[in-house]
N, C-alpha and C positions, 0 to 999 in steps of 0.2 A: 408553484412549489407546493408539494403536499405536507401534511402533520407528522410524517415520516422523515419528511428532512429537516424544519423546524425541531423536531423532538432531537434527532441527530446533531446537527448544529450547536445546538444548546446542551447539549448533555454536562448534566449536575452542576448547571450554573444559570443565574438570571439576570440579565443583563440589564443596563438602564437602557431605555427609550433610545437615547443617541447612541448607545452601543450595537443597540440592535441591530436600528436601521444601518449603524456602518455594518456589521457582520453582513447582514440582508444584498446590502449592495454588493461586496465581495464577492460573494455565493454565487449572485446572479450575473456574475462580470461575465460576458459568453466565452472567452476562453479561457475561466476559471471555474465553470459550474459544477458544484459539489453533488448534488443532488438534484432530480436523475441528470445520468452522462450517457451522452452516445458513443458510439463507439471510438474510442479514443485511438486505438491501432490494430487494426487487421494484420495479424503474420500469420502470411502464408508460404505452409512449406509446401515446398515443389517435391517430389520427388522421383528424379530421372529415371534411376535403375533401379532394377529389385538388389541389385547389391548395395544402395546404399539408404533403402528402405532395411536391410539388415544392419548395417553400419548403425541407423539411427535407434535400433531394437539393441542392440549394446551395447551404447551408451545406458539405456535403462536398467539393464542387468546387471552391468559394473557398476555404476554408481546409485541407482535406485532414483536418479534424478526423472520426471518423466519427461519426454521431449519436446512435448508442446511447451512447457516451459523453456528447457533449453533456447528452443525456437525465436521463442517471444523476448531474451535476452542477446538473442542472433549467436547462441556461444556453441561450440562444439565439444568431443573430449574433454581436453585441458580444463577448461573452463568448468563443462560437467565437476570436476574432484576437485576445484576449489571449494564447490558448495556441499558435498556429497556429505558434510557433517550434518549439515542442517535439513535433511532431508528426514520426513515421516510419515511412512505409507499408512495410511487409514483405510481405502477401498468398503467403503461404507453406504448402503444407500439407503432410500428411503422411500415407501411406497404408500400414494396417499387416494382415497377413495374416489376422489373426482379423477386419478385417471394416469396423473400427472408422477412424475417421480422425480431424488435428486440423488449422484452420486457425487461423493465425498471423495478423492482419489488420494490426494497428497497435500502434506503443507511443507513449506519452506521457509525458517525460521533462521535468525539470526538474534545478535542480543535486543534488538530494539524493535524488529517487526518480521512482519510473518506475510506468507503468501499463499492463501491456499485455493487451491483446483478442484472446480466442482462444475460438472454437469447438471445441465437442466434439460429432462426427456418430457414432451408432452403427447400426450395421448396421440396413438394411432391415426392420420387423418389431417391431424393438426401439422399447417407450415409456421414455423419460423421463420421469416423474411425481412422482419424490418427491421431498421437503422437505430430504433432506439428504445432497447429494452436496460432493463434494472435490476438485476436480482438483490436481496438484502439478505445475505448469510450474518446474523445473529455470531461474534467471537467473542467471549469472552474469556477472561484470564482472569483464575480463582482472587488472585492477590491485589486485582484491579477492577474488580465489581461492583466497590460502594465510590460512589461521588465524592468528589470531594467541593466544599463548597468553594465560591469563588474562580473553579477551574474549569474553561470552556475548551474543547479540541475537536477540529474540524480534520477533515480530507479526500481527498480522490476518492470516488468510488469505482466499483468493477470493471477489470478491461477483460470486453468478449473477444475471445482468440478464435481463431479461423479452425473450421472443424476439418475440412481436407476429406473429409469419408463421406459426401455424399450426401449426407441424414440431411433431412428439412425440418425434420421434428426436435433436433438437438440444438443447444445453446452450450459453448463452454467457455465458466467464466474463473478468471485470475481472483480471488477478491485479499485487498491489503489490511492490513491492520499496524498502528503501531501503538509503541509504550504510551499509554494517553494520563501520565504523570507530568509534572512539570519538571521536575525531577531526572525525569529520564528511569525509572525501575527497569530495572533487566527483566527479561521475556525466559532468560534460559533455566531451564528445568520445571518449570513453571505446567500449571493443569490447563489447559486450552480444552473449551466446551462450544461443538458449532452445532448452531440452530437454522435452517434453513426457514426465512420468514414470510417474507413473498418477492412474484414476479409481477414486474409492470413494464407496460411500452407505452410511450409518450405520455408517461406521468399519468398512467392507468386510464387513460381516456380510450387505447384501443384492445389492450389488456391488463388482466388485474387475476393476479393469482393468490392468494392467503392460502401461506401453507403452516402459518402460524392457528387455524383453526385445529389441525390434526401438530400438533406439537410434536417434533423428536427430532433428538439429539445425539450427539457423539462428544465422548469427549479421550483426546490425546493429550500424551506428557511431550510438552517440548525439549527438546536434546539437551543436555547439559553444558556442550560443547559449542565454545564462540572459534567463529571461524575469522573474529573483525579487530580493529588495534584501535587504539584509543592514547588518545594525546591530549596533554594540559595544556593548553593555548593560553588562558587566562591574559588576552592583549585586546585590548580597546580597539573595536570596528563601529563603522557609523552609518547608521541610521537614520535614513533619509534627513542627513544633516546632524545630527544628533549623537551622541558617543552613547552605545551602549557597550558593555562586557561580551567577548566571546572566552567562552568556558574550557568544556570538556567537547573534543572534537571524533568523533567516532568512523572509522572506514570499516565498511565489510565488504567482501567478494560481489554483494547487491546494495547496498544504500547506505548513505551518508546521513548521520547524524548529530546537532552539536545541540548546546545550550546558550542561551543569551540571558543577560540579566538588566533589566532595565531598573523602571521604577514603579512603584504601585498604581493604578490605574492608568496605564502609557496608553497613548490613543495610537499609538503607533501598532501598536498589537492587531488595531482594531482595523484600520486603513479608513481610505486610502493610502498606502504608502508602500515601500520600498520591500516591506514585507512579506505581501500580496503574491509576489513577482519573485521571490527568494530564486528558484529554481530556474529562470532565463537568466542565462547567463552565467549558472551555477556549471562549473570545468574541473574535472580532473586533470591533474597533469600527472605523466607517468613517465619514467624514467627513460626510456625510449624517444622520449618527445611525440608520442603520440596525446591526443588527449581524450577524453570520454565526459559525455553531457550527462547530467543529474535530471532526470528525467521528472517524475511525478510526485506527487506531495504526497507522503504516505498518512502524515499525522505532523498537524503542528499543534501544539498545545499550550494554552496560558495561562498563570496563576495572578491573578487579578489585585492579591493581597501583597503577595512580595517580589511582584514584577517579573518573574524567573516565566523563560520562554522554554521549549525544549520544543527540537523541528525536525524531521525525519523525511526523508526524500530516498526513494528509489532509485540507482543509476540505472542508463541505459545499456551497460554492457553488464558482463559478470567481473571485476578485475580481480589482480591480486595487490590485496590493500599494501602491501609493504613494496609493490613498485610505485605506488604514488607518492610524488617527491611535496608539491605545493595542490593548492585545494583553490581558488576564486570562487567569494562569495563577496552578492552586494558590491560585486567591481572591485573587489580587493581582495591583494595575494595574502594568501597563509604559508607558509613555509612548514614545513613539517620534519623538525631534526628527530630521528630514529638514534 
């Protein structure tokens, strides 16, 4: 682990000695590693006919959605205009001395997190080949810049999506971010400022890019517009044995997010525990009787002083929040009366 992900991990908070090591052991749990991750999911689109090589180029024009995202949510159309609020084209790139460049395409934003799509082009000559590179794109959001003391938020880092055109010199990566309040602050309308910082493969032992020596940025307004529903649960769920509070429950078309309330210093936060693991096992159910898995940790976040959790998770499909009837977390049903 490098000073890149300790600094990550710990952001605006210092933990005691046994908190540490418990965060340290989490991080480094092999199917939970925070920092660097390999490639988590390769989607690859196929695609058969040039007629539906057009099909997929208008989805992008109607809804402004790009398709490699589409893709990587496996959604087509429909799915396209559930999210098509949250959609904002940036097409911004950046070109830096040693050779190397980054393009900025789009982000995808709802109330509690963001998704944004960016390439990494290197120099003429240079292959991209291996299984485990890192980009760190640099998100901030103006209203969520200073620390707050006490509050540590961890998560997934970047999924490389499958390029499909050929290039050996390109990487394109999804990178997540969520509300990293304990609170839960809303993302929408908000200033979003991305910094492209660097690239590593295998923990920069086979490369190491600093693109933070040539600094630059972009910055976009996120949409005003929630495209997600939010329900007051406020009902006792338990924790690894333990009763804590579930709060404020949030659906969007891409990710699920709630609050929990425990108590001030919970080791439970910290794990070993039931915590850790939120996301197996985490189901949507939808009115259909279909159901839809909660895929990755966007952001979980803990406030140390007043126990207050706030945890954010990516689904695996795109849905529509108001066919979901009940929600399973931690092995337990939530009912969701609309």
């Amino acid at each position: 682990m490098t000073s890149h992900d300790l600094n990550r991990a710990f952001e605006a908070f210092a933990p005691t000695a046994e908190q540490e090591q418990a965060m340290l052991d989490r991080l480094l749990t092999e199917q939970k590693e925070v920092r660097p991750v390999n490639r988590i999911k390769k989607m690859t689109v196929v695609l058969v006919a040039a007629a539906l090589m057009l099909m997929a180029c208008a989805f992008t024009v109607v809804t402004g959605l790009d398709q490699r995202i589409l893709s990587y949510f496996g959604g087509g159309e429909e799915q396209a205009q559930l999210v098509s609020g949250g959609v904002i084209e940036v097409e911004k790139s950046f070109h830096y001395e040693n050779g190397w460049a980054i393009h900025i395409r789009q982000v995808l934003a709802d109330r509690y997190s963001l998704a944004v799509l960016a390439e990494v082009v290197a120099p003429e000559g240079t292959v991209l080949d291996g299984e485990n590179y890192y980009f760190e794109l640099g998100m901030e959001v103006d209203s969520q810049t200073q620390g707050q003391e006490g509050v540590a938020s961890w998560g997934y880092g970047p999924v490389i999506l499958e390029q499909g055109d050929g290039q050996d010199n390109r990487l394109t990566f999804l990178c997540t971010r969520g509300s990293q309040q304990a609170e839960g602050q809303s993302l929408n309308g908000q200033s979003l400022t991305l910094t492209p910082m660097w690239l590593q493969e295998s923990g920069g032992r086979k490369l190491n890019v600093d693109f933070s020596e040539e600094k630059q940025s972009c910055t976009v307004q996120l949409p005003e517009e929630d495209s997600g529903m939010t329900y007051e649960v406020n009902a006792p769920i338990q924790v690894s044995g333990e009763e804590m509070t579930l709060g404020e429950l949030y659906l969007s078309p891409i990710s699920v997010a709630f609050s929990l309330q425990g108590e001030g210093n919970d080791s439970r936060m910290w794990g070993p525990t039931e915590m850790n693991y939120m996301e197996e096992g985490a189901v949507l159910h939808m009115a259909d009787g279909e159901t839809v898995a909660v895929g990755r940790v966007v952001s979980q976040t803990y406030d140390q002083n007043t126990g207050a959790a706030y945890c954010i998770f990516q689904t695996e499909e795109i849905v529509k929040p108001e066919n979901v009837v009940w929600v399973t977390i931690l092995g337990q049903t939530i009912h969701l009366d609309t």
